[in-house]
N, C-alpha and C positions, 0 to 999 in steps of 0.2 A: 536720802529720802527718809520717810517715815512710816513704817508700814505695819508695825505691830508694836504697840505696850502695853501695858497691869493698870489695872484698877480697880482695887479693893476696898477703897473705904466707901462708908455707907455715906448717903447724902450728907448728912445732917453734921457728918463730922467733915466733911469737904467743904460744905456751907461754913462754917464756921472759922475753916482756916483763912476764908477769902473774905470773911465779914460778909455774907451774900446768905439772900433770902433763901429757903428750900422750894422750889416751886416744881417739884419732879418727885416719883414715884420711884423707890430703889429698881437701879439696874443690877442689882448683885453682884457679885466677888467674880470678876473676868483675868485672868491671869494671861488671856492670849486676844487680846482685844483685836481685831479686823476690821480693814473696810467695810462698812455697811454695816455694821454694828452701831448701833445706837449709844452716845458717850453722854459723859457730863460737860458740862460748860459753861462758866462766870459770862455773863454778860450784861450792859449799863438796866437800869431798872426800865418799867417800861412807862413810860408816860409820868412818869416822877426822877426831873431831872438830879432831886438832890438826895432819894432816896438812894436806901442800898443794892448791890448789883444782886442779881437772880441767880441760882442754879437752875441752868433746866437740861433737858435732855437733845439731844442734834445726833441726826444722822449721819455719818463719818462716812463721808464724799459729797461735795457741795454739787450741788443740783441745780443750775442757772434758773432763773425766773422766764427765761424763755425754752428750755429744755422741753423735748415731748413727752419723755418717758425720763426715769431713773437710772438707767442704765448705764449715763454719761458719770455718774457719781461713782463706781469704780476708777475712772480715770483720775479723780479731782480731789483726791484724799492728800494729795501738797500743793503746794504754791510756791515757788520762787523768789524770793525775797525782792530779790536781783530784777525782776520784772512786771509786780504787783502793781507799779503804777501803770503799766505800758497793755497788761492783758484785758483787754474787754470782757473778760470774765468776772477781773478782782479789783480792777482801779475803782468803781464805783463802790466796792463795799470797802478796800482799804480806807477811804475815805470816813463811812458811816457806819460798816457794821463788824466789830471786831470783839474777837470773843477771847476767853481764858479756857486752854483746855488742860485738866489737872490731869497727874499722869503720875502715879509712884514710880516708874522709868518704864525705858521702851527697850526693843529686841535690834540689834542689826547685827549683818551677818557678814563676818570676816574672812575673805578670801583665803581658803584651803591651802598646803605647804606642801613639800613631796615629801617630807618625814613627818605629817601628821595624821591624822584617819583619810581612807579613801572612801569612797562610793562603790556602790555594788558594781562598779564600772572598773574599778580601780583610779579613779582620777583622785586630785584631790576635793575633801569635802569642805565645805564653804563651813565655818564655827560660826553659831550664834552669839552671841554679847549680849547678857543685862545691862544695862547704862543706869546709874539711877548718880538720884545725889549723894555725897558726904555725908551729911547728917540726915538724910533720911527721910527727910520732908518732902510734899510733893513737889512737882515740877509744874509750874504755870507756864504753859507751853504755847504761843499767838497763835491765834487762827482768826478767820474769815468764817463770816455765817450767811445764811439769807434764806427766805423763805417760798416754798413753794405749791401751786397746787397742784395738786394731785388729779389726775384726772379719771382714776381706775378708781379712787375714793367714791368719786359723786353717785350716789343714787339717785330714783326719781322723785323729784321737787325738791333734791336739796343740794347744796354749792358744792365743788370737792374742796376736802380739807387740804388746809394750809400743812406744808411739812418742811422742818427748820432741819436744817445743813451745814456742814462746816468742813473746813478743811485745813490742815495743819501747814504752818510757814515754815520752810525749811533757809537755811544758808549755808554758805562755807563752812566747813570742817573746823573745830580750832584742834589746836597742839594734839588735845587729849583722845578727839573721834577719830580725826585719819586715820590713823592706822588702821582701823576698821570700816570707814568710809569718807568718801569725800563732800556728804554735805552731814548735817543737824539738824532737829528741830532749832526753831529761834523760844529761849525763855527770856519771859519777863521777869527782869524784879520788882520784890515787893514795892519798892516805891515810887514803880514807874505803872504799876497795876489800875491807878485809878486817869491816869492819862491815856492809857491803850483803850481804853471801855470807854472810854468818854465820848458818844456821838457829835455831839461837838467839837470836837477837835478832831479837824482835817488839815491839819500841820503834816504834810504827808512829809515832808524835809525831816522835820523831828521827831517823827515817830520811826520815821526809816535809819534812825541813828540805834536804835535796838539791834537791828540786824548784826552788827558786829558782834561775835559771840568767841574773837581770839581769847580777849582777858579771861573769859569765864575760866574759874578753874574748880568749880564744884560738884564734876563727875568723874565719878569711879566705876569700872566696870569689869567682870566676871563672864569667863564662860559658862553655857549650858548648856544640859541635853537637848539632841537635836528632836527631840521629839515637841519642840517650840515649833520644829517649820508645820507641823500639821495642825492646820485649826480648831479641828476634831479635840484636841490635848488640849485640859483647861484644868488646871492645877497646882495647889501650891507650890509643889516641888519643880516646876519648871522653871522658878530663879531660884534654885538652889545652885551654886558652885560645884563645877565639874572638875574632872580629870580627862582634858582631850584623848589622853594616850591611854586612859585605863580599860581596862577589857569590863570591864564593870562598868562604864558608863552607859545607859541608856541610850541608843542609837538609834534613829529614822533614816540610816544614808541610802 
């Protein structure tokens, strides 16, 4: 899965990496990004099929258009690659609504050893992982969007607002993530970026040939202070490079 990653750059330099409009108000420098946290996200332009794609802002947990409440948006922060055509959640927006979610890398958490830190329990403690890229560029990471209204929004005499959602597509592990977990976000390459955003294309066959993320060999990853698992912690130093075993390391166990 995908449950926590950074993102630090300001719109305007995200827009530009993607070739994409600014159409969002800074979220600020998030080093412990959460569910339900409002993210950035490249998606097709709107109503100009040949213009450039948008930056804008999504809620991180997709929110069905028939949902009563938000609530269900904790649950729906991934998607399965492996059954995006098949879920009546995502087969309709696989099709039309697909977004780019940019990500200087993300956090997961590697199963504990008996010679490594313990828990205040003494078991072993789960290590976090920074994942990022090799060269250090962002991560255009697929997701699913879609729009919803809000009903706690509406006041009297007026509609409740619309609120845009998304959710991150995960897949199989390649060589490099197992060891630390068995699925991945799915990234896009650059030159598959303007195919993924394309509402017109509902080639669900060749778009689902992304998913395969064995070849990828473009991440590198680091331990960190556990002080990553509390979302409260929002801070540069939380991808800084640790020493599991150092008694100097910062600990949440």
């Amino acid at each position: 899965m995908c449950g926590r990653f950074v993102s630090t750059s300001p719109p305007d330099q995200v827009a530009a990496f993607f070739g994409a409009d600014v159409a969002v108000e800074t979220l600020g420098e998030n080093y412990n990004v959460a569910p339900t946290h409002d993210v950035y996200a490249v998606v097709a332009p709107r109503n100009e099929p040949e213009g450039a794609p948008r930056l804008e802002a999504f809620h991180w947990g997709l929110i069905p258009s028939w949902a009563k409440d938000r609530k269900i948006a904790s649950r729906m922060i991934n998607a399965r690659s492996e059954t995006l055509a098949e879920k009546p959640a995502f087969k309709g927006l696989f099709k039309k609504k697909r977004l780019l979610i940019p990500m200087d890398g993300f956090y997961e958490w590697k199963a504990g050893t008996a010679d490594g830190p313990k828990t205040a329990k003494g078991k072993p403690a789960k290590q976090p992982m920074f994942i990022h890229r090799s060269d250090d560029e962002p991560m255009a990471v697929a997701g699913l969007w879609t729009a919803w209204k809000d009903p706690e929004s509406a006041t009297e005499g007026d509609e409740p607002m619309w609120l845009l959602s998304a959710t991150v597509i995960t897949t199989a592990a390649n060589e490099t993530m197992s060891p630390v977990h068995d699925r991945m976000p799915v990234m896009v390459p650059k030159s598959r970026w303007a195919e993924w955003l394309s509402p017109s294309n509902d080639d669900v066959a060749s778009l689902s040939t992304l998913f395969d993320m064995s070849d990828d060999t473009s991440l590198v990853m680091h331990p960190v202070s556990t002080e990553v698992n509390s979302v409260r912690n929002n801070r540069s130093e939380l991808i800084d490079e640790v020493d599991p075993l150092s008694p100097d390391s910062p600990t949440l166990l």
